[in-house]
DSSP file (Angstrom, degrees, kcal/mol; ACC not computed):
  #  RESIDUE AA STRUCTURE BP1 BP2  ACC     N-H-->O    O-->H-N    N-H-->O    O-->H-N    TCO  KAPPA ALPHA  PHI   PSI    X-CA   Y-CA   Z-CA
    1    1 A X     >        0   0    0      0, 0.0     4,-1.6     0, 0.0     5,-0.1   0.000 360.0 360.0 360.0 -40.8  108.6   57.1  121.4
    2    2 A X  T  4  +     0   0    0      2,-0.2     4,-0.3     1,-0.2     0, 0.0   0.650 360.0  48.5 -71.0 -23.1  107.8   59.9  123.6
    3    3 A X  T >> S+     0   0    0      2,-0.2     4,-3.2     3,-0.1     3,-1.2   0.890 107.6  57.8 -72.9 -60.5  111.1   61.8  122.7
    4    4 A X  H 3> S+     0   0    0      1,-0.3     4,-1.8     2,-0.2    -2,-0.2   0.947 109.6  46.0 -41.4 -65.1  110.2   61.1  118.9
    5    5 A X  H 3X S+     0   0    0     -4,-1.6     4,-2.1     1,-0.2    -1,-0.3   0.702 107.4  53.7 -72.4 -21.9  106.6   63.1  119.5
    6    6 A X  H <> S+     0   0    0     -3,-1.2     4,-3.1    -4,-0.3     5,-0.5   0.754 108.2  48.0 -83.1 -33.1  107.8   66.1  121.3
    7    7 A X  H >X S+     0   0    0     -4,-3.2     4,-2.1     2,-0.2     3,-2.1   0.890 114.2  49.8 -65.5 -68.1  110.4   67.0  118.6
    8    8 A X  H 3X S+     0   0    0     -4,-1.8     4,-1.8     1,-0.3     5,-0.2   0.619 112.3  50.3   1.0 -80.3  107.4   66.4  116.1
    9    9 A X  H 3X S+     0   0    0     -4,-2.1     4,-1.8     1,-0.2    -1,-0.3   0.805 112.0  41.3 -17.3 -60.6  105.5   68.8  118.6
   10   10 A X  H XX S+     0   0    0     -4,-3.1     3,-0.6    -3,-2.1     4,-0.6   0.971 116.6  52.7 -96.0 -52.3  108.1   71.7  118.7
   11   11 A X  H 3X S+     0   0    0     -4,-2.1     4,-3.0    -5,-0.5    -1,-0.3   0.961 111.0  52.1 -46.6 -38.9  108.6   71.2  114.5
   12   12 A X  H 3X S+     0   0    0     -4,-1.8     4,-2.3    -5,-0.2    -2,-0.2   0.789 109.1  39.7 -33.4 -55.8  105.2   71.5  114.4
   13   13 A X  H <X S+     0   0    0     -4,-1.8     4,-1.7    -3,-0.6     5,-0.4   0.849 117.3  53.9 -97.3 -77.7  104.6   74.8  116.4
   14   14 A X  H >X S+     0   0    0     -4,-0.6     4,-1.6     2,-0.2     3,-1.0   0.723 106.4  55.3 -18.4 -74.6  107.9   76.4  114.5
   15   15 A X  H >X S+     0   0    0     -4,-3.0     4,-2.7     1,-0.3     3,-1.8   0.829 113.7  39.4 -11.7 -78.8  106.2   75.4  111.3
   16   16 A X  H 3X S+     0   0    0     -4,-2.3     4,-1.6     1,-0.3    -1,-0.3   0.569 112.2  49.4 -88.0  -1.5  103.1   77.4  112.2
   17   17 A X  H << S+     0   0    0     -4,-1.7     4,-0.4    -3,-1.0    -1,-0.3   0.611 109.6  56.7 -93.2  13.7  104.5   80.4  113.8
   18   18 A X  H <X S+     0   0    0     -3,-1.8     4,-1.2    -4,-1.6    -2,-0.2   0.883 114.2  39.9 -27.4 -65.5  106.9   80.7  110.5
   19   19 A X  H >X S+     0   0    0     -4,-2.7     4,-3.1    -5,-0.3     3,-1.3   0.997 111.7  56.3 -69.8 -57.2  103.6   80.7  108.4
   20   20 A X  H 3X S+     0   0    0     -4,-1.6     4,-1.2     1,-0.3     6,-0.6   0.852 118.6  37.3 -35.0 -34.9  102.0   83.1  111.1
   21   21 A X  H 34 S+     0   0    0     -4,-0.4    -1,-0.3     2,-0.2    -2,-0.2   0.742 111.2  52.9 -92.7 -12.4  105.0   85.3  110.3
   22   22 A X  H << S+     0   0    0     -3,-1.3    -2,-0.2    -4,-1.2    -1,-0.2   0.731 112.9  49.8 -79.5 -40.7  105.2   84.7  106.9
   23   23 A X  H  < S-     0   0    0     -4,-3.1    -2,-0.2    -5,-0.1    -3,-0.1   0.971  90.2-149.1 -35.2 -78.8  101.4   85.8  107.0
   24   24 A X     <  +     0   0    0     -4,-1.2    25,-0.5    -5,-0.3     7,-0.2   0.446  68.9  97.8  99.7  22.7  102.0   88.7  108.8
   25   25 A X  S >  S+     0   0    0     -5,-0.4     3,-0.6    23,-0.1    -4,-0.1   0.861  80.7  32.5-105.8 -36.2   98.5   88.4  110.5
   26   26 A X  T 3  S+     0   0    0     -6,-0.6    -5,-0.1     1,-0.2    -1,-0.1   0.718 115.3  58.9 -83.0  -9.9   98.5   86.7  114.1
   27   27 A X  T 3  S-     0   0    0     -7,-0.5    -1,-0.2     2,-0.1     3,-0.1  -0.021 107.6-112.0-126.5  29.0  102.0   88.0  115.1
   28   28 A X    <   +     0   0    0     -3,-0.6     2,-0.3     1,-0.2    -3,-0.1   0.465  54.9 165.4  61.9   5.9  101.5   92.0  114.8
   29   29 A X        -     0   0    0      1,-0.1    20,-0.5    21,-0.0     2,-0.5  -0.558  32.3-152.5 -99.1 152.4  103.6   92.5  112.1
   30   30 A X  E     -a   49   0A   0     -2,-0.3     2,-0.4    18,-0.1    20,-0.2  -0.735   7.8-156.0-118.7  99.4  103.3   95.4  110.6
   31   31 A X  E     -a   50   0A   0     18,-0.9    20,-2.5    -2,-0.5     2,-0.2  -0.663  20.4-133.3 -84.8 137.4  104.4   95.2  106.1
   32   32 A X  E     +a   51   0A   0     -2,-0.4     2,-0.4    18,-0.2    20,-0.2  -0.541  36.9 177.7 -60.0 126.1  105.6   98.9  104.6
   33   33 A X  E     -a   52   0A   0     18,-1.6    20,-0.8    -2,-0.2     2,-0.3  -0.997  22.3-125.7-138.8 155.8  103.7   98.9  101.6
   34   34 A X  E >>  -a   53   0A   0     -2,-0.4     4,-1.5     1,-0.1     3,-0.8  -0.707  36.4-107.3 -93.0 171.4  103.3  101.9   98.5
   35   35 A X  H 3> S+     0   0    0     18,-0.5     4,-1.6    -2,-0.3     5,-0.4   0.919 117.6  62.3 -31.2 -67.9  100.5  103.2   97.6
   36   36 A X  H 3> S+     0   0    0      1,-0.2     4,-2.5     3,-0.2    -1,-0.2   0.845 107.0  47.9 -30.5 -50.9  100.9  101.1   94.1
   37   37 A X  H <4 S+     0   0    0     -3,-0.8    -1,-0.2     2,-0.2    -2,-0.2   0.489  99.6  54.1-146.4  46.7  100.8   97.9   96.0
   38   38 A X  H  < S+     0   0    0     -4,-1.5     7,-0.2    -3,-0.4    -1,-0.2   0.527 121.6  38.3 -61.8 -32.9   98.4   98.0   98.0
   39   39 A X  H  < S+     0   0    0     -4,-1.6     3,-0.5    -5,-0.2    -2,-0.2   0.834 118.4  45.3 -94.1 -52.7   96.3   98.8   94.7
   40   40 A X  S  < S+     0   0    0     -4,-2.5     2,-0.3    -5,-0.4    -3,-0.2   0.842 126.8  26.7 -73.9 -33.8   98.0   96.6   92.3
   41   41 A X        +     0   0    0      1,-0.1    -1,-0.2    -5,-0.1    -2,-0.1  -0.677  68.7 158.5-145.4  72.8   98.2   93.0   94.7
   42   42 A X    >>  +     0   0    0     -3,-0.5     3,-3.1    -2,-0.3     4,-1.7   0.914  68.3  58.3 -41.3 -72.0   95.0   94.2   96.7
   43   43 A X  T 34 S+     0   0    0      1,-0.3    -1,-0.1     2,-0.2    80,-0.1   0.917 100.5  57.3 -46.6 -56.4   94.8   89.8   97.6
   44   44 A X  T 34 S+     0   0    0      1,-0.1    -1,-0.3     3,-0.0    -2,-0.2   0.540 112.0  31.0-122.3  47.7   97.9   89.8   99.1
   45   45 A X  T X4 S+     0   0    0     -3,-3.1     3,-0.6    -7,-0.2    -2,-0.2   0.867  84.3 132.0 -91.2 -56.1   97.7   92.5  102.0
   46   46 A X  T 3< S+     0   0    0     -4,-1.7    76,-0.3     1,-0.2    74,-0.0   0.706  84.7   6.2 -73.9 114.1   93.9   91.6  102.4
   47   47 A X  T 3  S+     0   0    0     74,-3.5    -1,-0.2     1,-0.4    75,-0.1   0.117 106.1 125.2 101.5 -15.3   93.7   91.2  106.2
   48   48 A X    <   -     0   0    0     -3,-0.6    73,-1.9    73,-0.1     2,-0.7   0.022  69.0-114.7 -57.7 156.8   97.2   92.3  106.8
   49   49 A X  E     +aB  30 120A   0    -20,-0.5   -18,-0.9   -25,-0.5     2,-0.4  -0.843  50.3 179.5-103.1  78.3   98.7   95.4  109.3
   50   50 A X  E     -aB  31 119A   0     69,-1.7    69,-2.5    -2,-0.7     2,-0.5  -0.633  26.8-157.4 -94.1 162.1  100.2   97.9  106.5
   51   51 A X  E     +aB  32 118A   0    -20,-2.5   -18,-1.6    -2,-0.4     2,-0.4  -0.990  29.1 151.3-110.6 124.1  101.8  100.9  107.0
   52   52 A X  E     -aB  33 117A   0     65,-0.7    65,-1.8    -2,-0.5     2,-0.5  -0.996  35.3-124.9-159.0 166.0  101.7  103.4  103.7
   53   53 A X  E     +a   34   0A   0    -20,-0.8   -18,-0.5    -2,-0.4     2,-0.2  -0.893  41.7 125.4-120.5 144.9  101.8  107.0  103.2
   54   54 A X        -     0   0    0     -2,-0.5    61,-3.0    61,-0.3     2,-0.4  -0.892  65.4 -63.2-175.3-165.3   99.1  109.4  101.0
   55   55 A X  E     -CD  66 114A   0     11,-1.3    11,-3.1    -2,-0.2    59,-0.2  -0.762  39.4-142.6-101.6 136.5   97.2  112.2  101.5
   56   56 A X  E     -CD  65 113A   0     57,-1.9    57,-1.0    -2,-0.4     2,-0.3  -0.465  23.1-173.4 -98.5 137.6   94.1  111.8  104.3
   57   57 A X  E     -CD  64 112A   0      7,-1.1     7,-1.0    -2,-0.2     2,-0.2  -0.853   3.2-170.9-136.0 140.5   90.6  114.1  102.6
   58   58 A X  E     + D   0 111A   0     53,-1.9    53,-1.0    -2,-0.3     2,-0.2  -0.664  26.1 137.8-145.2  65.5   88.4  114.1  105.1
   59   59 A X    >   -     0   0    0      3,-0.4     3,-3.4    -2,-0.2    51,-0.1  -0.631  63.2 -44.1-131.6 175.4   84.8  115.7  103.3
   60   60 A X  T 3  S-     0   0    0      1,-0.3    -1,-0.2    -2,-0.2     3,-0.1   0.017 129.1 -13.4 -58.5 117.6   80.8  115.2  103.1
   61   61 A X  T 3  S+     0   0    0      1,-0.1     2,-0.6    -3,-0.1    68,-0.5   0.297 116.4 102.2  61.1  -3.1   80.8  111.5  102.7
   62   62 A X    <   +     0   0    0     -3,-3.4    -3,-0.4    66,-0.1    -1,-0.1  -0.888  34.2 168.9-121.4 144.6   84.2  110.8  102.0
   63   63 A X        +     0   0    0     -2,-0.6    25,-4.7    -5,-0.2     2,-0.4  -0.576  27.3 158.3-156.3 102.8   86.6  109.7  104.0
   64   64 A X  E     -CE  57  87A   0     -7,-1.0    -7,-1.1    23,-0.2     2,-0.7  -0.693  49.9-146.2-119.6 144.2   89.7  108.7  102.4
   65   65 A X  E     +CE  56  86A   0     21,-3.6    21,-2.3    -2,-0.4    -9,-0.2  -0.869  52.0 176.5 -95.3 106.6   93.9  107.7  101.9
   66   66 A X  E     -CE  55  85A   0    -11,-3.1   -11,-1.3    -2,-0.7    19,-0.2  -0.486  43.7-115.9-104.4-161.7   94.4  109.0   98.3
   67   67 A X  E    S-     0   0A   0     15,-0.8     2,-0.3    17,-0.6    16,-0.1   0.777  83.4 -19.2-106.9  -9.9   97.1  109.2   96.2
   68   68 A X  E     - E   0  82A   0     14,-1.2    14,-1.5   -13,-0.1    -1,-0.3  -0.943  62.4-120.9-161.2-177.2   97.5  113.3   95.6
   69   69 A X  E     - E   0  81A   0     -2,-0.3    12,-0.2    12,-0.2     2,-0.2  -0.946  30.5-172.2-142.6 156.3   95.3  115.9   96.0
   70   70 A X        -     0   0    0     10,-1.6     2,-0.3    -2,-0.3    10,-0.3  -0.566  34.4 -87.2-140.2-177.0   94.3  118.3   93.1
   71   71 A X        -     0   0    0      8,-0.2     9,-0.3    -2,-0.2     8,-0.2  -0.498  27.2-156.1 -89.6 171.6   92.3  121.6   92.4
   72   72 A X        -     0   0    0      6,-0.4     7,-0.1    -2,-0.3    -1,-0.1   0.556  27.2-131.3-137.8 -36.3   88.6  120.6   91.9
   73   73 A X  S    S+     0   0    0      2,-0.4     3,-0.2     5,-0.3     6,-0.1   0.758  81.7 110.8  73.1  24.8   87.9  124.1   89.7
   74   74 A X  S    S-     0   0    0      1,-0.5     2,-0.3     4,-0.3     5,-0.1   0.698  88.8 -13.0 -72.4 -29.8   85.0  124.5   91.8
   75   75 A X  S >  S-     0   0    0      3,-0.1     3,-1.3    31,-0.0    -1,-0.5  -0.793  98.3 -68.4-170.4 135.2   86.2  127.4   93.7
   76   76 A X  T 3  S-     0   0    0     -2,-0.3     3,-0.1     1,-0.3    -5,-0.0  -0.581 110.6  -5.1 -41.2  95.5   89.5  128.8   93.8
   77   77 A X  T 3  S+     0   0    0     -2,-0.4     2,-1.3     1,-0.1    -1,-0.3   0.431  90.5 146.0 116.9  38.5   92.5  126.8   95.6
   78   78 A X    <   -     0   0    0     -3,-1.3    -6,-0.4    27,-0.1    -5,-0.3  -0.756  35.8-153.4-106.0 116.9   89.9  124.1   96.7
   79   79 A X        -     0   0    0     -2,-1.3    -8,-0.2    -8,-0.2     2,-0.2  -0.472  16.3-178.0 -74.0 147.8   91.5  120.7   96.7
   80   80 A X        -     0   0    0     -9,-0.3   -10,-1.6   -10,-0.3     2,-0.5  -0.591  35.7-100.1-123.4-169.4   89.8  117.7   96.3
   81   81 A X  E     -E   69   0A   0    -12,-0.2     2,-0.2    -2,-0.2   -12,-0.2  -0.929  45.8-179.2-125.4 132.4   91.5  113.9   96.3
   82   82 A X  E     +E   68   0A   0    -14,-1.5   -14,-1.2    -2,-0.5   -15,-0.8  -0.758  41.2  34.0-124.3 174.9   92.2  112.4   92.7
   83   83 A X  E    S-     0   0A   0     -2,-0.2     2,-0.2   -17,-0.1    -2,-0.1  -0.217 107.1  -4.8  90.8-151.6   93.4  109.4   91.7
   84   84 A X  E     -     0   0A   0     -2,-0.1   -17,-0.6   -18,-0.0     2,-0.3  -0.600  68.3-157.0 -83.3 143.0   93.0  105.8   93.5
   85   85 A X  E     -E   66   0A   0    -19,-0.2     2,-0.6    -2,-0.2   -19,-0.3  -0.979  14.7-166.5-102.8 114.8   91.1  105.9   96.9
   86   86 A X  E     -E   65   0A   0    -21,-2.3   -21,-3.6    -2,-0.3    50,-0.2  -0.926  26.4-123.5-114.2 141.0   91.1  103.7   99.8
   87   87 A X  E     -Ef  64 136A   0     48,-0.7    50,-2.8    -2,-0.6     2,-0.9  -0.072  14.1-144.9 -57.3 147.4   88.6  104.1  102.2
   88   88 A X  E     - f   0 137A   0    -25,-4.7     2,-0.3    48,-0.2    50,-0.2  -0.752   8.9-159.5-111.1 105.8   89.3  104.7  105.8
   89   89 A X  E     + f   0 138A   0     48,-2.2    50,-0.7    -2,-0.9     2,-0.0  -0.616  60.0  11.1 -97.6 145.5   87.0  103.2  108.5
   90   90 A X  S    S-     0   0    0     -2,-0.3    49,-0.1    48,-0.1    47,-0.1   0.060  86.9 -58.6 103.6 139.1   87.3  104.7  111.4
   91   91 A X        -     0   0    0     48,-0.1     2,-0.4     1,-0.1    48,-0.2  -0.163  37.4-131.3 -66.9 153.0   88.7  107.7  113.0
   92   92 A X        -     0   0    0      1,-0.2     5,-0.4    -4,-0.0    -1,-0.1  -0.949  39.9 -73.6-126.1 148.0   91.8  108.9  113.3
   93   93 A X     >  -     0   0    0     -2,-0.4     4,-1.2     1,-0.2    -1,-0.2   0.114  45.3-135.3 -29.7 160.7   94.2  110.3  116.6
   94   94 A X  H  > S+     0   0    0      3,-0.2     4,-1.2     2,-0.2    -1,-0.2   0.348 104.4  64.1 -98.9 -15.3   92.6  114.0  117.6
   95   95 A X  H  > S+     0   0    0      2,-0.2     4,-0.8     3,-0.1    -2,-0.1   0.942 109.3  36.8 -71.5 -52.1   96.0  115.2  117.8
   96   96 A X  H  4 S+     0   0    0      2,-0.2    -2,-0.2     1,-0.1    -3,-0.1   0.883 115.2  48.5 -39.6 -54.0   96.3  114.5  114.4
   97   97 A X  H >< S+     0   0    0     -4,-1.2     3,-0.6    -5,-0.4    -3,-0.2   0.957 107.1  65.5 -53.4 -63.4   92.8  115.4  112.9
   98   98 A X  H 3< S+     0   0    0     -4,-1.2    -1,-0.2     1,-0.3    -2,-0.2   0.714 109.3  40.3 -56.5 -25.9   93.4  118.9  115.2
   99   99 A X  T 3< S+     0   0    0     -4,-0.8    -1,-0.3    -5,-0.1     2,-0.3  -0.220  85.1 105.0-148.1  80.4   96.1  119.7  112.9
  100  100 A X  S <  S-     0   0    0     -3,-0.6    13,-0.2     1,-0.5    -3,-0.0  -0.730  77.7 -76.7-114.0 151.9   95.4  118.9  109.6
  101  101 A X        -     0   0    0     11,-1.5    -1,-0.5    -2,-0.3     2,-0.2   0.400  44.3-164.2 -10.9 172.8   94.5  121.6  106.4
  102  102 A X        -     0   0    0      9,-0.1     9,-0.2    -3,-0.1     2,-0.2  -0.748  13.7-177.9-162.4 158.8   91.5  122.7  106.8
  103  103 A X  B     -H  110   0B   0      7,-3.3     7,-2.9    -2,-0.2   -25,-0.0  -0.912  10.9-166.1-145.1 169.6   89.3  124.6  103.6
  104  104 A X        +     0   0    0     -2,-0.2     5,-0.1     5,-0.2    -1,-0.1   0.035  58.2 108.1-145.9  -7.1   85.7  126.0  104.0
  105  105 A X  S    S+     0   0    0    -28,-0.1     2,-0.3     5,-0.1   -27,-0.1   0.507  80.6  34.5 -81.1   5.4   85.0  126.5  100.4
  106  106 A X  S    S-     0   0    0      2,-0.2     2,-0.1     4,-0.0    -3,-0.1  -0.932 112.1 -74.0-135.4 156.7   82.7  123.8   99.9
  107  107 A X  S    S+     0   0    0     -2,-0.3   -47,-0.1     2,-0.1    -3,-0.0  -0.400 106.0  38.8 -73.1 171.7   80.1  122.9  102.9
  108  108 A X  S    S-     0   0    0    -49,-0.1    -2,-0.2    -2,-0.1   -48,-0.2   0.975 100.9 -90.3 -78.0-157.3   81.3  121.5  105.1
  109  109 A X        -     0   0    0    -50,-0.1     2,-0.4    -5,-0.1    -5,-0.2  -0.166  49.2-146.7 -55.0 140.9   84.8  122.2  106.7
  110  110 A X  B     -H  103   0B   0     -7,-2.9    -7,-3.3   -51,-0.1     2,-0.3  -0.902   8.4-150.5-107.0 149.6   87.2  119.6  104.5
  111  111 A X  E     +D   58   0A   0    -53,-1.0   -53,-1.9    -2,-0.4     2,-0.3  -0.942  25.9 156.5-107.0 139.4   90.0  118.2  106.4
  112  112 A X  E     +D   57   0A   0     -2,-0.3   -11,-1.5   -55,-0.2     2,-0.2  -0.977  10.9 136.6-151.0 170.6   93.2  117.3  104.8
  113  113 A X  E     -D   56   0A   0    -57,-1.0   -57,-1.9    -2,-0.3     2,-0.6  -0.712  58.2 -79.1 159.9 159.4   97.0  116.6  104.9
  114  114 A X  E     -D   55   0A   0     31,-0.4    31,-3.3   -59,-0.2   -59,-0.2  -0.529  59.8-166.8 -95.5 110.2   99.8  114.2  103.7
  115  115 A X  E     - G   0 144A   0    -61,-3.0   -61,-0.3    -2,-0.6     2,-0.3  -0.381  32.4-150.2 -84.9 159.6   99.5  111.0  106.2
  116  116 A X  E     - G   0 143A   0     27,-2.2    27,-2.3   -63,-0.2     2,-0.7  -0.919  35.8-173.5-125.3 120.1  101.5  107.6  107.4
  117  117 A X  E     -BG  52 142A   0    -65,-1.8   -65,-0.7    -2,-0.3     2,-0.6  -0.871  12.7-165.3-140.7 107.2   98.6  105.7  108.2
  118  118 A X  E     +BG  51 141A   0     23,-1.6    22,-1.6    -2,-0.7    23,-1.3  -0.748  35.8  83.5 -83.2 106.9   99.1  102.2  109.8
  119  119 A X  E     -BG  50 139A   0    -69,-2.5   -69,-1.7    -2,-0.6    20,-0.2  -0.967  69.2 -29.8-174.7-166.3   96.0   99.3  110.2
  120  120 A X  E     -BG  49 138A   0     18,-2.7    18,-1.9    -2,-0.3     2,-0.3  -0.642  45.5-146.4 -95.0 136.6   94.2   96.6  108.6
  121  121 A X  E     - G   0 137A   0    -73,-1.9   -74,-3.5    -2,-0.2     2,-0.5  -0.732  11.1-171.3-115.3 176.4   93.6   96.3  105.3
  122  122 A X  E     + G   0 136A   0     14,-2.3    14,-2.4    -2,-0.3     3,-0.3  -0.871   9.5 168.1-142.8 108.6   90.8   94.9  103.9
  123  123 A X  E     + G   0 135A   0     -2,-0.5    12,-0.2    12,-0.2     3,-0.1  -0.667  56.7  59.9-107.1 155.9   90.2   94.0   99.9
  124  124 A X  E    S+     0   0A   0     10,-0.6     2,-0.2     1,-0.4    -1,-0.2   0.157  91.5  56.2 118.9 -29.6   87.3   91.9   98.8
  125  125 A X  E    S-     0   0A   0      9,-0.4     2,-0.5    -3,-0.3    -1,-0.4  -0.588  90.6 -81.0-128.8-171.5   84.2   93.6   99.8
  126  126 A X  E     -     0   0A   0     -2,-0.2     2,-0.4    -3,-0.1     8,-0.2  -0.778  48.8-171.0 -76.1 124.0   82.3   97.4   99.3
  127  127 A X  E     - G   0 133A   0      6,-2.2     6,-1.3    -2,-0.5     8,-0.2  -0.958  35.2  -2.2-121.2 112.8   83.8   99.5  101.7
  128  128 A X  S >  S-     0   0    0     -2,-0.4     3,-2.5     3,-0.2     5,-0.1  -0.138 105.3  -1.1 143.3-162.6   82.4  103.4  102.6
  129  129 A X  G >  S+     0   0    0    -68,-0.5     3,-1.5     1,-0.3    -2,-0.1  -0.033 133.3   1.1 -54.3 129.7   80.0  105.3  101.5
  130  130 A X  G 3  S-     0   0    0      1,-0.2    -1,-0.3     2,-0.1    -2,-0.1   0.240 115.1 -85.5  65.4 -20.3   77.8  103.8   98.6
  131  131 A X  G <  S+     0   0    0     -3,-2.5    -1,-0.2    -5,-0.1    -2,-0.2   0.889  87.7 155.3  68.4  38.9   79.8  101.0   98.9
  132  132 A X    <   +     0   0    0     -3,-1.5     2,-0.2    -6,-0.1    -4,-0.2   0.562  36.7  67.9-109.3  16.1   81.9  102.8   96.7
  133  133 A X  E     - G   0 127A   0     -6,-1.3    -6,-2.2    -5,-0.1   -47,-0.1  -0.564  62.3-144.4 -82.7 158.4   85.4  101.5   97.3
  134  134 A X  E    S+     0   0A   0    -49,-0.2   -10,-0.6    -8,-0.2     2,-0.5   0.229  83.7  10.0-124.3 -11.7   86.9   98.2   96.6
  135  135 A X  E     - G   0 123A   0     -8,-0.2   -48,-0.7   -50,-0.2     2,-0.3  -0.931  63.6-169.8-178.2 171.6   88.9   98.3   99.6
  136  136 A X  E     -fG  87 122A   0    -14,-2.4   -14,-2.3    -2,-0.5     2,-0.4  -0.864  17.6-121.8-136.9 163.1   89.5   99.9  102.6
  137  137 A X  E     -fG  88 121A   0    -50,-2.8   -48,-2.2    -2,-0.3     2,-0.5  -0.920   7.1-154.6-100.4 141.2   91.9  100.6  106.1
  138  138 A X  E     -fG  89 120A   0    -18,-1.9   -18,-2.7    -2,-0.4   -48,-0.1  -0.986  39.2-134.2-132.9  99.8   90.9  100.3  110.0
  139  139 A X  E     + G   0 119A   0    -50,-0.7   -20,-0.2    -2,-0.5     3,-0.1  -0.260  37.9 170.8 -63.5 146.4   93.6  102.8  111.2
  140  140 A X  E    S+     0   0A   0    -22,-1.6     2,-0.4     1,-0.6   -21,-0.2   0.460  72.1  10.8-118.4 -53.3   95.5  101.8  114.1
  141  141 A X  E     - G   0 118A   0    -23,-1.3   -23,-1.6     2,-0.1    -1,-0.6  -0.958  63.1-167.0-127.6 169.2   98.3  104.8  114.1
  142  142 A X  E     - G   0 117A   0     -2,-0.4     2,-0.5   -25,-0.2   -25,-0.2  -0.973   3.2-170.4-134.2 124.4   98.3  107.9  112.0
  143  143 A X  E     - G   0 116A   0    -27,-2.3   -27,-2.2    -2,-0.4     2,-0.4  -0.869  16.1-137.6 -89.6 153.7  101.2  110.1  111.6
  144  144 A X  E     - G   0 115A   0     -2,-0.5     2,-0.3   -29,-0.3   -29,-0.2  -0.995  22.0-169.7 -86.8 109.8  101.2  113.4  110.1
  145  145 A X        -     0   0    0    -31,-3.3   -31,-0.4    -2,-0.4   -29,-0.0  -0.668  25.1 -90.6-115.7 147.7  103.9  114.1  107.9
  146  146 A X        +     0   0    0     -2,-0.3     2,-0.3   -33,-0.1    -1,-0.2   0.093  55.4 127.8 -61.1 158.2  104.9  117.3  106.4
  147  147 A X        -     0   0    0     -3,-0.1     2,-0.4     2,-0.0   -33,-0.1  -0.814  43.0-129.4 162.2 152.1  104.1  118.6  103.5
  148  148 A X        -     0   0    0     -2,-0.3     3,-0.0   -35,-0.1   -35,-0.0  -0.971  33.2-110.4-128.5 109.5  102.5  122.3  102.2
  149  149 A X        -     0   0    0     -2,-0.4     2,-0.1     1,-0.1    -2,-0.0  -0.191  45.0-103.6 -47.7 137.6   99.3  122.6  100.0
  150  150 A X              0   0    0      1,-0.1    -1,-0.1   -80,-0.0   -73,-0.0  -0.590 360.0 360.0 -69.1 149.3  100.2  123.8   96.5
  151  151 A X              0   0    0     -2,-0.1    -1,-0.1    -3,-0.0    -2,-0.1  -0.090 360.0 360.0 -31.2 360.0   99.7  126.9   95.3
């Protein structure tokens, strides 16, 4: 009987770190996701450690992974971030932020630059400023990846 109840046991705890891995939330693992679908199947990273690459904007109130960065035809060669946003809470490495874009042409200094930005994400609630995101990242690593503002 006792034999009987330990295999139980040990199917048991297999079962649930399977689902824990299948999850990808108690067991660090970290899913590659694009931009697209993170945006498109929001529900099922929500709580998850992704990794995905976009462009970092870093301006008065915003602080954001978009998906390109554009002219704004406010001032001449000042980019702004178009397209779908997710918010970033949190800071990101100072060796990274130290060498990022930087433009001056709107108060105050924008920071910018084409990211890989690893953490939890989180769908489901109002996320950043205004509560005007739908869904948001709590950075864990940041790379900085190359990449040259357009002309």
């Amino acid at each position: 009987m006792d034999r009987n109840l330990s295999v139980v046991c040990v199917l048991l705890l297999s079962l649930n770190l399977l689902v824990a891995s299948c999850n990808g939330s108690s067991m660090g693992i970290t899913q590659n996701a694009t931009f697209d679908q993170l945006l498109v199947r929001p529900t099922q990273f929500n709580g998850r450690t992704v990794s995905v690459e976009g462009f970092y904007f870093h301006g008065f109130e915003v602080i954001v992974l978009c998906e390109r960065l554009d002219y704004s035809g406010y001032a001449s060669g000042h980019l702004i971030p178009v397209g779908e946003k997710i918010w970033i809470e949190g800071s990101i490495p100072p060796d990274v932020y130290d060498n990022l874009y930087q433009q001056e042409m709107m108060d105050p200094i924008e920071y910018f630059g084409k990211i890989r930005i690893t953490g939890k994400f989180e769908h489901g609630g109002k996320y950043g400023h205004l509560d005007a995101y739908t869904c948001q990242i709590i950075p864990d690593k940041v790379k900085l990846l190359p990449w040259s503002p357009p002309r």
